[in-house]
C-alpha positions as CSV (number, residue, x, y, z in Angstrom):
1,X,33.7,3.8,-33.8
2,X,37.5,3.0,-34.3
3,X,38.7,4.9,-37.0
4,X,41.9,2.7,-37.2
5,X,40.2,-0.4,-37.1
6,X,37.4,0.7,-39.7
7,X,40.5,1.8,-42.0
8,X,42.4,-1.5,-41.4
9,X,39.1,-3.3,-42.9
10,X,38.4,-1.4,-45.5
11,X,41.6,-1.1,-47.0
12,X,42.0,-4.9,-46.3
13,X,38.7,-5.4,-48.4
14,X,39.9,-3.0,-51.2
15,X,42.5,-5.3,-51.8
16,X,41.0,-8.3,-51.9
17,X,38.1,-6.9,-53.9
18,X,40.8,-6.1,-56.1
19,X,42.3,-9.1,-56.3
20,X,39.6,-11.0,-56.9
21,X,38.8,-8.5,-60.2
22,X,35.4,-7.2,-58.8
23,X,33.6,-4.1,-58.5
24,X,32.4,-2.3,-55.4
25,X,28.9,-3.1,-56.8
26,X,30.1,-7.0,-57.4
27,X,31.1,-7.2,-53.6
28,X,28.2,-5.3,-52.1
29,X,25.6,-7.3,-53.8
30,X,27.0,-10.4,-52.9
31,X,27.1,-9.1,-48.9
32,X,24.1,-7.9,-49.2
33,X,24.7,-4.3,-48.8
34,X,23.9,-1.4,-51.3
35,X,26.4,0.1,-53.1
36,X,27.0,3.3,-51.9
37,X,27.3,1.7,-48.1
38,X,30.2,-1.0,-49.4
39,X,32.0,2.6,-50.7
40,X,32.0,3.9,-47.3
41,X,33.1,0.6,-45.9
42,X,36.1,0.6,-47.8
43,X,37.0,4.0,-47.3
44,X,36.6,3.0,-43.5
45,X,34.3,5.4,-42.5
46,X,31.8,2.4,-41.2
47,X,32.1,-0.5,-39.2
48,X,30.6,-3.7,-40.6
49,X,27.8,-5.7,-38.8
50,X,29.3,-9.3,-37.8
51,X,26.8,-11.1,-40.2
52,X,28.5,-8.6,-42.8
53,X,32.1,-9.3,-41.7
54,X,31.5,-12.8,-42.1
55,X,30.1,-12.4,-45.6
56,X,32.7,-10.2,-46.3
57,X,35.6,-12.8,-45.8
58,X,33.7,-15.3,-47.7
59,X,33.0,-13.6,-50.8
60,X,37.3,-11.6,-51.1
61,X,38.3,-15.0,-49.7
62,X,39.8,-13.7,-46.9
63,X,40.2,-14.9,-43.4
64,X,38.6,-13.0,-40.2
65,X,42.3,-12.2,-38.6
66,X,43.2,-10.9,-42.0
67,X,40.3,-8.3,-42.8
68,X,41.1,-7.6,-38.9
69,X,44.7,-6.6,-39.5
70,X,45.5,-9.5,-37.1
71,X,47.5,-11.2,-39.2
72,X,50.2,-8.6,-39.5
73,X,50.7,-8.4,-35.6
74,X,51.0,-11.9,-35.5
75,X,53.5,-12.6,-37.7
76,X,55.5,-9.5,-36.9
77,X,55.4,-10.0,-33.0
78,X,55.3,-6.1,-32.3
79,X,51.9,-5.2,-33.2
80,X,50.6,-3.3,-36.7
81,X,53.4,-2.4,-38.8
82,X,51.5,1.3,-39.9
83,X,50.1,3.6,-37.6
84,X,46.7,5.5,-37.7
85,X,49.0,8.7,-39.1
86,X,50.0,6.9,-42.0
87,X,47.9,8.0,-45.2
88,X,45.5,4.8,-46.4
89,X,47.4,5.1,-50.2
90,X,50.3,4.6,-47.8
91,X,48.5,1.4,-45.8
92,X,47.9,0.0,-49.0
93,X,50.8,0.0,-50.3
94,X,52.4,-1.5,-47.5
95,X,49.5,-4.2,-47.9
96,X,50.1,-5.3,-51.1
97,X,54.2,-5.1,-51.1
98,X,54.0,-8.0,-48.7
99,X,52.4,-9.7,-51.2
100,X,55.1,-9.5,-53.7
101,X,57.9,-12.3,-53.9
102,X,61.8,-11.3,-53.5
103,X,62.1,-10.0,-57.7
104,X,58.8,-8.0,-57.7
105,X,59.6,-6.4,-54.2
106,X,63.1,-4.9,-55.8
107,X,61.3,-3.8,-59.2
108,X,59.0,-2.0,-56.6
109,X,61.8,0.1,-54.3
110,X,63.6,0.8,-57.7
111,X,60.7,2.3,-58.5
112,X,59.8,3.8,-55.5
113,X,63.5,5.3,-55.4
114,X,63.1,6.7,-59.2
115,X,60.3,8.0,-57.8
116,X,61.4,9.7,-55.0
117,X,63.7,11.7,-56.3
């Protein structure tokens, strides 16, 4: 299995499960996996089946290349921006930052920096 690539999607589908306001239970229902499978998904100790990937992207609203962590390489030109050392609290953070516009990404790194010290 690749552990990078297995961490990549369930982080990615954390975050949009998140999002979206729905429970682990919600989203493994609606893919038609049982609970306690969807947890280990998301903690990206499993690979998903196609047929599960597809229903996976349909029910956070997410697109393939997303979930993938192909969008980030894309758009950045020079691959993923984390590495496989970096913690998944870490990945996830860095996933939802990009989300932020210009005022909530500074109200995040003055927290960060309060933080941090």
């Amino acid at each position: 299995m690749n552990q990078e690539l297995a961490v990549t999607i369930g982080t990615t589908a954390r975050a949009a499960r998140e999002q979206l306001g729905l429970t682990q239970a919600d989203v493994a229902e609606r893919v038609g996996l049982v609970p306690p499978v969807y947890s280990r998904l998301e903690r990206g100790q499993m690979l998903p089946s196609v047929p599960t990937l597809y229903r996976l992207c349909t029910e956070l609203k997410v697109s393939p290349e997303e979930l993938l962590g192909l969008t980030e390489a894309a758009h950045a030109g020079k691959g993923p921006r984390t590495t496989e050392d970096d913690a998944p609290s870490l990945r996830r953070l860095l996933y939802v930052a990009r989300k932020l516009n210009e005022a909530q990404l500074e109200a995040l790194l003055h927290m960060a920096t309060v933080l941090a010290k």
